[in-house]
N, C-alpha and C positions, 0 to 999 in steps of 0.2 A: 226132209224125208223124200226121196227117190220115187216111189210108188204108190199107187192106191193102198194094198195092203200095209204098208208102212204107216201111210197115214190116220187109217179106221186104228190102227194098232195103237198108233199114239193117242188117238181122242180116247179110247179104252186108258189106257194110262193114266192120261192129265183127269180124267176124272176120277177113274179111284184115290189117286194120289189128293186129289181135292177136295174128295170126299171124306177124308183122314185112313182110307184104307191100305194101309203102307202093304201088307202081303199079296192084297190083291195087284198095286201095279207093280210090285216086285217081280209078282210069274208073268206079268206081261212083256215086262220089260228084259227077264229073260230067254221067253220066247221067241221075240225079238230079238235078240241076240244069236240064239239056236240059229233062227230062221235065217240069217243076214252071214253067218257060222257057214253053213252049211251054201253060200252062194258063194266064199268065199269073197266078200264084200266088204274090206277093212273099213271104208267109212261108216257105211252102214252100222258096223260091230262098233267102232266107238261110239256115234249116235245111244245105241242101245246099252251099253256101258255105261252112260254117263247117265242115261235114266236108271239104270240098276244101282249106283252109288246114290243115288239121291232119295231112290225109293227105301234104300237102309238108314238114310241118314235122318231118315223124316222118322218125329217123333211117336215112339210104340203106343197102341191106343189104348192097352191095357190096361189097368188101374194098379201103383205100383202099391195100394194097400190090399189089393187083391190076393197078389202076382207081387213077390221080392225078385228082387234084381236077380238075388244069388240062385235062387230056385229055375233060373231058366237057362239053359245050359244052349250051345250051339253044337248043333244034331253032326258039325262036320269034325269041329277042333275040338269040344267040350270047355270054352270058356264063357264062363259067366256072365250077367248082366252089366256085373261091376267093372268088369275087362275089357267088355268091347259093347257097342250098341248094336243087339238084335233084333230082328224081324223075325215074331213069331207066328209061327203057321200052326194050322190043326193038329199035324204028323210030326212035323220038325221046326226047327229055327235054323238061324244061320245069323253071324256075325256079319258085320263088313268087314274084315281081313279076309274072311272065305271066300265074300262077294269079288275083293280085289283078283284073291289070288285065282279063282275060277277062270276069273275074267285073262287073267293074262295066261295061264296055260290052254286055255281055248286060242289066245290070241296067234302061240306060236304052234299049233297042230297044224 
């Protein structure tokens, strides 16, 4: 990580993600992304992609007798739990196909 801010950004991450908060270092990590986005900083932006792929990929905390896979929709594509592995949030979800694809249409703006 390049910067102070980068760094605090990441210890924010590594422990939500440790904490088993997948959503929480999901918005950090694309924050991060925005943030390194916006300096036009391709290393930076992969750094931050690479926590955003991993923050989806980390296992969802919610209880699936709670919460059925199929009941939880991604708020961008509309595919289900059985289709792709979501990260869900208060408001919305999101797949990682979103997360990729997000990522690489940021990549070439």
């Amino acid at each position: 990580m390049p910067n102070t801010y980068d760094e605090e950004l990441y210890k924010l991450w590594r422990t939500a993600y440790q904490s088993g908060d997948p959503r929480r270092a999901l918005a950090l990590a694309i924050a991060g992304y925005l943030i390194a986005s916006e300096d036009h900083d391709d290393m930076r932006e992969e750094v931050f992609l690479g926590l955003i792929r991993q923050s989806v990929t980390a296992p969802n905390p919610l209880p699936r007798e709670r919460v059925g896979l199929v009941d939880l929709r991604c708020s961008f594509c509309g595919r289900d739990g059985t289709e792709a592995q979501l990260v869900a949030g208060a408001a919305a979800n999101i797949c990682s196909q979103c997360v990729v694809q997000i990522g690489e249409t940021m990549k070439h703006k």
